[in-house]
C-alpha positions in Angstrom: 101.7 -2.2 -48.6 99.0 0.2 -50.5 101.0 3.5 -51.6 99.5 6.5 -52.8 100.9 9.7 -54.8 98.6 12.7 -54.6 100.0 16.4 -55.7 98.8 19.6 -54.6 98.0 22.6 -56.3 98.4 26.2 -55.6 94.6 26.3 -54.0 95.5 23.6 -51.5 98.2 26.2 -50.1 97.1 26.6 -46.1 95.3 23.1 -45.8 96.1 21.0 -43.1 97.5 17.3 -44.4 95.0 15.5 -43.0 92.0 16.6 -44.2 93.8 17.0 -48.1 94.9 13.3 -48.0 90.9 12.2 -46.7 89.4 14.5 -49.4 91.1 12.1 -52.1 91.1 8.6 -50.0 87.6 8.4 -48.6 88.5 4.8 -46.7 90.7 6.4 -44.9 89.5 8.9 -41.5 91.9 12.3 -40.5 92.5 10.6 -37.5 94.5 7.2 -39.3 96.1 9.9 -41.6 97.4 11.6 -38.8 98.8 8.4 -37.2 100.4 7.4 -40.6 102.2 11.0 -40.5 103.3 9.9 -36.6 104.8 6.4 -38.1 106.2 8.3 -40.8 104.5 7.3 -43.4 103.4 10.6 -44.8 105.8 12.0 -47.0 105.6 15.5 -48.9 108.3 16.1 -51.3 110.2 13.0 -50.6 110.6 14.3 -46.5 108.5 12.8 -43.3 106.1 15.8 -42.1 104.0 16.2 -38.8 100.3 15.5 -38.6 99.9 19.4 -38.1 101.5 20.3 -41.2 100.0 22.5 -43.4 100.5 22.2 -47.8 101.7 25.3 -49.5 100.8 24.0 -53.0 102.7 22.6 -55.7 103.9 19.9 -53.4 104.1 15.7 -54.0 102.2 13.9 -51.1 103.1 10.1 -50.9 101.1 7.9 -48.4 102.1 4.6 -47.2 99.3 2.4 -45.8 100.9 -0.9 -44.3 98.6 -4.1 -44.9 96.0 -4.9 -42.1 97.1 -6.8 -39.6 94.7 -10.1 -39.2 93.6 -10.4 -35.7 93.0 -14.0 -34.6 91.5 -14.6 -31.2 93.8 -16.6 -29.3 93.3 -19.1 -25.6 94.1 -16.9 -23.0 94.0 -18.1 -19.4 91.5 -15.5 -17.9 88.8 -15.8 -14.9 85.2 -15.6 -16.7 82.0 -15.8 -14.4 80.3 -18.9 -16.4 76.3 -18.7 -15.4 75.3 -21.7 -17.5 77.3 -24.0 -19.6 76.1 -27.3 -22.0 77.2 -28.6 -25.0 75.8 -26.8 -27.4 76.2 -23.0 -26.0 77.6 -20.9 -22.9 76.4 -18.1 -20.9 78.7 -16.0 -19.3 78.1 -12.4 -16.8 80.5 -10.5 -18.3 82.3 -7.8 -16.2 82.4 -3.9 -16.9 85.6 -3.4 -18.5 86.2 -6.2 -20.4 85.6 -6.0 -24.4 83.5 -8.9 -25.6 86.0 -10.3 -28.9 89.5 -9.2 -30.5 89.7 -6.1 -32.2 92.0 -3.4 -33.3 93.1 -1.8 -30.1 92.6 -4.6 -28.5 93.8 -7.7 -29.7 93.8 -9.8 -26.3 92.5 -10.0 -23.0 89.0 -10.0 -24.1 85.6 -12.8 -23.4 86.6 -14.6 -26.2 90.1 -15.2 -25.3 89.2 -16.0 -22.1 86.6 -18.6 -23.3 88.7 -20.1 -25.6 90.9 -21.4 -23.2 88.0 -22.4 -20.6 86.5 -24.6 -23.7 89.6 -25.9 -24.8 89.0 -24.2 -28.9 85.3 -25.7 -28.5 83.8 -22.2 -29.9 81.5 -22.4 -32.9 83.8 -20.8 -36.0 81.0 -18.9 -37.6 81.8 -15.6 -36.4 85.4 -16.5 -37.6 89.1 -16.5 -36.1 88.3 -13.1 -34.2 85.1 -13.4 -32.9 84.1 -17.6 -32.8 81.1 -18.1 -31.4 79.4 -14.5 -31.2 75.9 -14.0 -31.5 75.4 -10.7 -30.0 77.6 -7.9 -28.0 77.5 -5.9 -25.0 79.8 -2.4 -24.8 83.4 -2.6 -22.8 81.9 -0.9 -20.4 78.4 -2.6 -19.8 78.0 -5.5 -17.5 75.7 -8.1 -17.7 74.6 -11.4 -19.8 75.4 -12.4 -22.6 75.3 -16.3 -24.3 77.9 -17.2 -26.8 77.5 -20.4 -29.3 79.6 -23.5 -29.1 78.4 -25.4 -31.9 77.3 -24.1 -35.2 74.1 -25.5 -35.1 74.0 -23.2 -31.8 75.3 -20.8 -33.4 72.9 -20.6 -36.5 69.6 -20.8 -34.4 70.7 -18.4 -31.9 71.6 -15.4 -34.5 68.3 -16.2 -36.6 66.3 -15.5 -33.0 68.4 -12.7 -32.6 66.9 -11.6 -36.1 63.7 -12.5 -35.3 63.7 -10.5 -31.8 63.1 -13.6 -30.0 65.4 -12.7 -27.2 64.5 -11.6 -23.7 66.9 -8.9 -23.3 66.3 -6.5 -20.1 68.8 -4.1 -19.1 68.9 -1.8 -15.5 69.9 1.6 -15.8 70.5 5.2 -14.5 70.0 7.9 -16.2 70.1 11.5 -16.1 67.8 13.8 -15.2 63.8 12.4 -14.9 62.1 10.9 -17.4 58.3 12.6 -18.1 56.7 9.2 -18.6 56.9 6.2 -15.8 56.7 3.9 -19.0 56.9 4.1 -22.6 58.8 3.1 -26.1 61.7 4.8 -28.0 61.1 3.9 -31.2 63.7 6.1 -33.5 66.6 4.5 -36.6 70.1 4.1 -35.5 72.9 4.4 -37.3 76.3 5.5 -37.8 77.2 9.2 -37.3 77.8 11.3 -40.0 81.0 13.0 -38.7 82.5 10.6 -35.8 82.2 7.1 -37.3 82.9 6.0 -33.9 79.4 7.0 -32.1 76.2 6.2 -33.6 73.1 8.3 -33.9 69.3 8.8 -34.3 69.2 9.1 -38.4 66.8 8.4 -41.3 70.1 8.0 -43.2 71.7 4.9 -43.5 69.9 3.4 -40.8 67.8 0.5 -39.2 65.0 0.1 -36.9 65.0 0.3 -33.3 63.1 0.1 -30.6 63.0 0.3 -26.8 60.6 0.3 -24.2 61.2 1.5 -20.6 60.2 1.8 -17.3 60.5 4.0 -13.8 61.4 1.8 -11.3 62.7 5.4 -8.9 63.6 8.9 -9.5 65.8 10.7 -7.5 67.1 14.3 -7.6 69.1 14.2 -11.2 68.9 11.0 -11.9 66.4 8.2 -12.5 66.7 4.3 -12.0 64.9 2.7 -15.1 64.7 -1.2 -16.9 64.8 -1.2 -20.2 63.4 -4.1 -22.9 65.2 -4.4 -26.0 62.8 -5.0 -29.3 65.8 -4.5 -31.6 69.5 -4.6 -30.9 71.3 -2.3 -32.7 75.2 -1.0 -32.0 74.8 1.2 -28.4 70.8 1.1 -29.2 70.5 2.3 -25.1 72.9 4.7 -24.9 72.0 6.3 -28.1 68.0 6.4 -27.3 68.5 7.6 -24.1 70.6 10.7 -25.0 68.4 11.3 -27.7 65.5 11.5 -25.4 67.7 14.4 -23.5 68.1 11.9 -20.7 72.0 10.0 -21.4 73.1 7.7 -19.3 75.2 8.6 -15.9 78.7 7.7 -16.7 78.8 7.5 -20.4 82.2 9.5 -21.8 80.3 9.1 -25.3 76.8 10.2 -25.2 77.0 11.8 -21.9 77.7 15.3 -20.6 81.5 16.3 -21.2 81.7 16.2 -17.2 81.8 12.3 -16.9 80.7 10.3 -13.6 84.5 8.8 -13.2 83.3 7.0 -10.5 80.6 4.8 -12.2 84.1 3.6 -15.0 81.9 4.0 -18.0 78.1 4.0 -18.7 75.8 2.7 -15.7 73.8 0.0 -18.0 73.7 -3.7 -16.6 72.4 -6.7 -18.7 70.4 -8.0 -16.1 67.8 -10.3 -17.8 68.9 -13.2 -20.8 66.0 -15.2 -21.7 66.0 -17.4 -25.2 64.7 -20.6 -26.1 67.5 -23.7 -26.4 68.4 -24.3 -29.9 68.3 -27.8 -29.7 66.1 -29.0 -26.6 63.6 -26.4 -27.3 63.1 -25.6 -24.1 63.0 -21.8 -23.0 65.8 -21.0 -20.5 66.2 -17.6 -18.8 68.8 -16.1 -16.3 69.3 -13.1 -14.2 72.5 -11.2 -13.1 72.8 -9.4 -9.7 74.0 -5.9 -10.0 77.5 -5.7 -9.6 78.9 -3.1 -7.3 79.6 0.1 -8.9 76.0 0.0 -9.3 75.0 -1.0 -6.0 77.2 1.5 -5.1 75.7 4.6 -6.4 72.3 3.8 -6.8 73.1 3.7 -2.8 74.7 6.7 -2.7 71.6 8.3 -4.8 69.5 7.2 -2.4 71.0 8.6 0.6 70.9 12.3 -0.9 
C-alpha cells in the first residue's frame, strides 16, 4: 500500500478534498480520490472525511492507495458466435454489450474469457494474462468482427498489418442529422481529452493520425445510414470523427446528445466487413456480419417515418 502525507495551509481553507489531493498527485483522477475517501482511505487530521469535504487550512491529509489489483483473464464457459476458426487464429462476431478483454470494472464475462474456455488456454500470450491473443478492439457496445490470434506467430503478423493499415475494416452506421457530402474522408488527430481521460478527442496535442472515409448509403429525416472505411484505428476513431463532424452517432451516451437513444443500448456502429491476409498461408480471407437486430430494428423504424 502507497501512503501519502500532504498538509494544508491557510490558502487551501474552502477547497474541496479532491481536487487539493489531485493538485499534489497528478496519477491519481478526482474521481479515484473521491472513491478512496468512500473506502475510507482519506484521512484529515487522523479522522475518515467524505468526498465532499471541504479543507479549512492548517490540516494533515493522509492518503492511502491500496496496491493494484492484477487482473488475469480467466476460462469462462460463455456462448461466442465463432465465424471462422484454424489453428493459427479465430474470428469471432462479437455481440453489443459484451467488452472485448478483462479490465478494471470488469474483470470477467468478457470475449476473452469466453474464448479461453472454447480454446481450451490455446490463446497466443503476447497481449499478456489480461488480454492473450488481442490484436485490435471493438467498444462494449459496438457489434461486429473482430479476429483474435492463437499463436504468436499469428499474433505478430496480424498487429504489424494492423500497423501497416492492411486491414479491411468496414463498419455500418447511423448517424445524426445528414451528412452535406454523399462521400468523403475525415482525416483529423485523436487523442485523449484534456479534462475527461475517459473520452477521446480531435487534438494536435498528444495525438496520432487518423483517418476515415465514408459513404451515404440513405438519409432519412434526422438521421443518416452511412459505411465507414477505417485507414487508421485509433481508440473510438468513429465515434469521435463523427461528432466532430457535428453529426454523433444515434445512441452514443459519450459523444452523443445528453438525450440518449435508450433503445438502440449504446452507439448504433456494427463491424460489418473483416478482411486481412492469413499470416501463415498467405492467402487473403474476408468475412461479413449481418446486422444484428437493434439495428435492423431501427433503421426499420426510420424508414417507416
Amino acid at each position: 500500500m502507497e501512503s501519502l502525507i500532504f498538509v494544508s495551509d491557510t490558502q487551501h481553507a474552502g477547497q474541496r478534498i479532491d481536487v487539493f489531493v489531485t493538485s499534489l498527485k497528478e496519477t491519481l483522477t478526482r474521481s479515484a480520490v473521491q472513491k478512496l475517501c468512500g473506502e475510507g482511505r482519506v484521512l484529515v487530521n487522523g479522522a475518515p472525511i467524505s468526498k465532499n469535504y471541504r479543507l479549512r487550512g492548517l490540516e494533515t491529509i493522509e492518503v492511502h492507495i491500496p496496491p493494484v489489483k492484477s487482473l488475469e483473464a480467466v476460462s469462462q464457459n460463455i456462448p461466442v458466435n465463432i465465424v471462422y476458426e484454424d489453428e493459427d487464429l479465430i474470428v469471432v462476431d462479437k455481440p453489443k454489450g459484451m467488452v472485448v478483454h478483462p479490465a478494471a470494472g470488469n474483470e470477467d464475462g468478457t470475449l476473452v474469457n469466453a474464448l479461453l474456455y472454447h480454446c481450451a488456454g490455446g490463446l497466443s500470450g503476447i497481449g499478456g494474462v489480461a488480454r492473450p491473443g488481442i490484436v485490435h478492439r471493438i467498444d462494449k457496445d459496438t457489434s461486429g468482427l473482430l479476429v483474435v490470434a492463437k499463436s504468436e506467430t499469428a499474433h505478430n503478423a496480424l498487429s504489424s498489418a494492423v500497423k501497416l493499415h492492411n486491414f479491411t475494416r468496414i463498419y455500418h452506421a447511423v448517424c445524426y442529422g445528414n451528412l452535406r457530402d454523399d462521400s468523403g474522408t475525415i482525416d483529423a488527430p485523436i487523442g485523449r481529452h484534456p479534462i475527461d481521460r475517459k473520452r477521446m478527442c480531435v487534438t494536435d496535442k498528444n495525438s496520432k493520425k487518423a483517418i476515415t472515409h465514408f459513404t451515404v448509403r440513405e438519409r432519412f429525416q434526422g438521421f443518416t445510414y452511412i459505411t465507414l472505411k477505417l485507414e487508421t484505428g485509433r481508440t473510438h476513431q468513429i465515434r469521435v470523427h463523427l461528432s466532430h463532424l457535428g453529426h454523433p452517432l444515434a445512441g452514443d451516451p459519450v459523444y452523443g446528445p445528453k438525450k440518449v437513444i435508450r433503445e438502440l443500448g449504446g452507439q448504433c456502429l456494427h463491424a460489418e466487413t473483416l478482411g486481412f491476409t492469413h499470416p501463415v498461408t498467405g492467402s487473403y480471407l474476408e468475412f461479413h456480419s449481418p446486422l444484428p437486430p437493434y439495428f435492423v430494428n431501427f433503421h426499420s423504424k426510420l424508414r417507416s417515418q
